[in-house]
C-alpha positions in Angstrom: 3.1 -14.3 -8.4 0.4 -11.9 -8.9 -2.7 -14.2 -9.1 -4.1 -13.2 -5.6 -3.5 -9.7 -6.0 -6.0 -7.0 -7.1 -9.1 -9.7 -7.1 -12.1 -10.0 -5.4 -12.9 -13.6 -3.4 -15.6 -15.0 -1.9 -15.0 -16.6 1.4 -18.0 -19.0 2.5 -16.3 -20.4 5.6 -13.9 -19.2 8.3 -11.7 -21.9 6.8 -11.8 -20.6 3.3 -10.8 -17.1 5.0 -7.8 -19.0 6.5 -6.8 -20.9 3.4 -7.3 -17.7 1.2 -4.7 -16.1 4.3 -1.9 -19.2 3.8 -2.0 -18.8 -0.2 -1.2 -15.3 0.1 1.4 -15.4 3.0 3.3 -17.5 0.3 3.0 -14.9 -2.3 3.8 -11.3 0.1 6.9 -9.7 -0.6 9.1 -9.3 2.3 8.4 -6.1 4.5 5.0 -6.1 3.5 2.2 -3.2 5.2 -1.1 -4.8 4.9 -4.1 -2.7 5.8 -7.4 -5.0 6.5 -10.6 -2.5 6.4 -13.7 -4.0 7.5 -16.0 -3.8 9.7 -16.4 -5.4 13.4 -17.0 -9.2 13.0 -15.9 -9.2 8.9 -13.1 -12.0 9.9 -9.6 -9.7 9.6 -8.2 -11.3 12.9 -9.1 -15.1 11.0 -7.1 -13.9 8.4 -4.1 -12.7 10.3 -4.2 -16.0 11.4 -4.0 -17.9 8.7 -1.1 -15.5 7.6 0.4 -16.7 10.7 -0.3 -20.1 9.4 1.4 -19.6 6.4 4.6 -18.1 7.1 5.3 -20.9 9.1 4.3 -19.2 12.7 2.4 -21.9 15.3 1.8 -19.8 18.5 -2.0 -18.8 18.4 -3.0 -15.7 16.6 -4.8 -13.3 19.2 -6.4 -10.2 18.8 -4.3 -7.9 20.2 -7.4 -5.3 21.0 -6.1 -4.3 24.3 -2.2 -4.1 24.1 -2.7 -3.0 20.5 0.8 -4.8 19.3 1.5 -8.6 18.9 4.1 -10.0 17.6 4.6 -13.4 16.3 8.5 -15.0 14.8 9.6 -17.7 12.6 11.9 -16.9 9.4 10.2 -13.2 9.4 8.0 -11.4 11.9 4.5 -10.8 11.8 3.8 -7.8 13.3 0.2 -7.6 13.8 -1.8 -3.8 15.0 -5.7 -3.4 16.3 -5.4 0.5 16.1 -8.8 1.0 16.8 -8.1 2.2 20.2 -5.8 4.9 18.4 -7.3 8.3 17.5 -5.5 8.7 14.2 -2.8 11.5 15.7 0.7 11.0 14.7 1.4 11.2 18.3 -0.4 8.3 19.1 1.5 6.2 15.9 4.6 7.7 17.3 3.9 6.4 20.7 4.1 3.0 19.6 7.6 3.4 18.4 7.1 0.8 15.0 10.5 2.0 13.8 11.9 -0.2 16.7 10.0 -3.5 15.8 9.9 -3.3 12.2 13.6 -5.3 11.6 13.4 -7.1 8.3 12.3 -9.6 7.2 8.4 -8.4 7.9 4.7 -8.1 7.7 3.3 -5.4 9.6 -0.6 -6.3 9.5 -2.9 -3.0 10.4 -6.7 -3.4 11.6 -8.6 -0.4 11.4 -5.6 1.1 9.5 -7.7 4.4 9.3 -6.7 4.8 12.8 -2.8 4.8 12.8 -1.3 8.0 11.3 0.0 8.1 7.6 -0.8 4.4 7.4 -3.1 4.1 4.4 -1.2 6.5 2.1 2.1 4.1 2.6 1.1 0.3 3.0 1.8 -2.1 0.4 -1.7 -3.8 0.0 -5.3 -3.2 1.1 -7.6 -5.9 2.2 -11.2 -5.0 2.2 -13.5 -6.9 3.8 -17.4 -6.9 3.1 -20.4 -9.0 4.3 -22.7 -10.5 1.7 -26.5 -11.4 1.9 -25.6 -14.9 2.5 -23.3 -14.1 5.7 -20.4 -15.0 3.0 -17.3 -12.8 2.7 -15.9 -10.9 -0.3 -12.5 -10.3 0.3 -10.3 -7.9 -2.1 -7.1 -8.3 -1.8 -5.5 -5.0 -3.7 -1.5 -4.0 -4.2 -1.2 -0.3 -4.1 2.6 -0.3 -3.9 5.9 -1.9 -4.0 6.7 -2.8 -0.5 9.5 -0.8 1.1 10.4 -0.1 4.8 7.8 1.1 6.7 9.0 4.4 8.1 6.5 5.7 11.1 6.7 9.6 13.0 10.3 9.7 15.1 10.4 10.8 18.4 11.4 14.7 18.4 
């Protein structure tokens, strides 16, 4: 279960982003937090798509830049965050209200993670994202903890 976890990939094509995306959806624990760090361009919202792909999810995978929440269904739901519009606060995350959306079974995907209070210290896996000399991708797909529900600021 563990062969696409804590390696390093290189990712010539959007395609071979996608497929790398589909081998892993198979592999995620349930209720998974997945931060993808990278900068603009690096192909995170390719990859959310090919999650998509492979948990079994057809609609079209958008970035969800502007309403910064989409959420995609089939046997689990994809919950997929562009927090770059956030500014980090934990009234900003608590504005959201995850709590609400995160029923299980889940993946709660997080671009620009930095951005969403408490977000990095508790996700299960970190995705890092890096552009090579030959416009390639290196993608490093790291477990940092056993996945467990998300918990996210309550409303006071």
């Amino acid at each position: 279960m563990s062969q696409l976890f804590d390696v390093e990939i290189i990712c010539k094509t959007e395609k071979d982003t996608q497929n790398l995306a589909v081998d892993l959806a198979k592999l995620l624990p349930r209720n998974s937090s997945i931060a993808l760090i990278g900068d603009l361009g690096m192909g995170k919202t390719t990859f959310v798509g090919g999650l998509a792909h492979g948990l079994g999810i057809l609609d079209t995978v958008r970035s969800p830049s502007f309403n910064i929440l989409n959420i995609y269904s089939s046997n689990v739901s994809l919950l997929h965050i562009d927090a770059f519009r956030l500014d980090g606060s934990e009234q900003a995350t608590e504005a959201l209200m995850l709590n609400d959306f995160l029923v299980p079974p889940y993946h709660l995907v997080v671009e620009w993670p930095e951005r969403l209070y408490n977000f990095l210290e508790t996700c299960t896996f970190k995705i890092i994202f890096s552009m090579n000399s030959d416009f390639s991708r290196t993608i490093c797909i790291r477990r940092v903890r056993q996945p467990s529900r998300s918990t996210f600021p309550q409303e006071h």
